[in-house]
DOMAR-518355 format. One record per residue (C-alpha): residue number from 1; z, x, y. Coordinates in steps of 0.001 Angstrom, whole numbers, m for minus. Last residue first. Layout:
BEGIN
<r resi="NUM" up="Z" east="X" north="Y"/>
...
This chain:
BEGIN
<r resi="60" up="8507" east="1892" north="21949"/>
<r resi="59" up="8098" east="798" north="18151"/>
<r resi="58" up="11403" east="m234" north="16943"/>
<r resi="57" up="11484" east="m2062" north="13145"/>
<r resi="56" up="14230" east="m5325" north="13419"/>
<r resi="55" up="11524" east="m6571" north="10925"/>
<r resi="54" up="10502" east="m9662" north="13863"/>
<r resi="53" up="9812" east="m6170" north="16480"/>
<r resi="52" up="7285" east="m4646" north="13698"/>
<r resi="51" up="5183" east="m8433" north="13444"/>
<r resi="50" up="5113" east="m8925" north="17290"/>
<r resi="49" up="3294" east="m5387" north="17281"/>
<r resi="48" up="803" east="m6421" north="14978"/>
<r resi="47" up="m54" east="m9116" north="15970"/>
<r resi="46" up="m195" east="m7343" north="19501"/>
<r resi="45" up="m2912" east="m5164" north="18391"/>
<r resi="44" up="m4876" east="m7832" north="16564"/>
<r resi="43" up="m5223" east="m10109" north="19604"/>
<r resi="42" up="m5629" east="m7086" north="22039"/>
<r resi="41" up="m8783" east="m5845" north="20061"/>
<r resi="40" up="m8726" east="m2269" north="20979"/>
<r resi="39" up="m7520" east="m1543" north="17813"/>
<r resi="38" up="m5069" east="1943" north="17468"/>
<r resi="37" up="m2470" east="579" north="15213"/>
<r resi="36" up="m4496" east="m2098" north="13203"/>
<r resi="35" up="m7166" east="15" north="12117"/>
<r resi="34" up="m5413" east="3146" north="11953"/>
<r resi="33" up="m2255" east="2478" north="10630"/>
<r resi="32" up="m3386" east="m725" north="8394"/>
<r resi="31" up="m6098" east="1471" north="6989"/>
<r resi="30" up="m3617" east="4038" north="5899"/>
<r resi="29" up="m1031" east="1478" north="4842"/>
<r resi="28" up="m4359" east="372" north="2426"/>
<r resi="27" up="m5293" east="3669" north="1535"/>
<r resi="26" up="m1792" east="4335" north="162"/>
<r resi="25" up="m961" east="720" north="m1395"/>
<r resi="24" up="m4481" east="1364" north="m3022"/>
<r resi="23" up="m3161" east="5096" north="m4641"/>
<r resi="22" up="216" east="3817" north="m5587"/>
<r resi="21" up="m1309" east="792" north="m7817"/>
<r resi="20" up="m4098" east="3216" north="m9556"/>
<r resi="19" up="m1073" east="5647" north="m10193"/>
<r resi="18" up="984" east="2764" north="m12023"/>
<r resi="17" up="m1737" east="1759" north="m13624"/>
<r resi="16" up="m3019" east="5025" north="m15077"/>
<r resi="15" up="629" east="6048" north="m16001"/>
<r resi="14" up="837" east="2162" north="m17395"/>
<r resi="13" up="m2318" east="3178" north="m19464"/>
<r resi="12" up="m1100" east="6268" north="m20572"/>
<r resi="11" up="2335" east="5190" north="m21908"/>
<r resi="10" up="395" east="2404" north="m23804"/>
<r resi="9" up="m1561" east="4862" north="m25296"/>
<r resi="8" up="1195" east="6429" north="m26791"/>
<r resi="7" up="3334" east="3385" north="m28426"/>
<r resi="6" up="m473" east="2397" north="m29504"/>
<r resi="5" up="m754" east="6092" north="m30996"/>
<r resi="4" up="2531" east="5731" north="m32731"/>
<r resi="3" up="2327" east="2536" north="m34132"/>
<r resi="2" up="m783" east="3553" north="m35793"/>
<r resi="1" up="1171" east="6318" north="m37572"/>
């Protein structure tokens, strides 16, 4: 029966993880969007914006 319940909260725990994990990558894309997107600081716009054109990713 023991085996059971660590087989079970085991399951739980990587759930928790694996929700924990998605959450941060979400605030932190978030922050990256409108922090690093819409800066006024020309140095950290354009590092930005040098970083989408070397991933082949379009931006204007």
């Amino acid at each position: 029966m023991s085996t059971n319940l660590n087989t079970a909260n085991s399951a739980v725990s990587v759930k928790t993880a694996s929700v924990a994990q998605s959450l941060t990558a979400i605030v932190l894309g978030l922050f990256v969007v409108g922090f690093v997107g819409f800066s006024h600081v020309e140095a950290v716009h354009n590092a930005a914006h040098d970083t989408r054109h070397a991933n082949a990713f379009p931006c204007h």
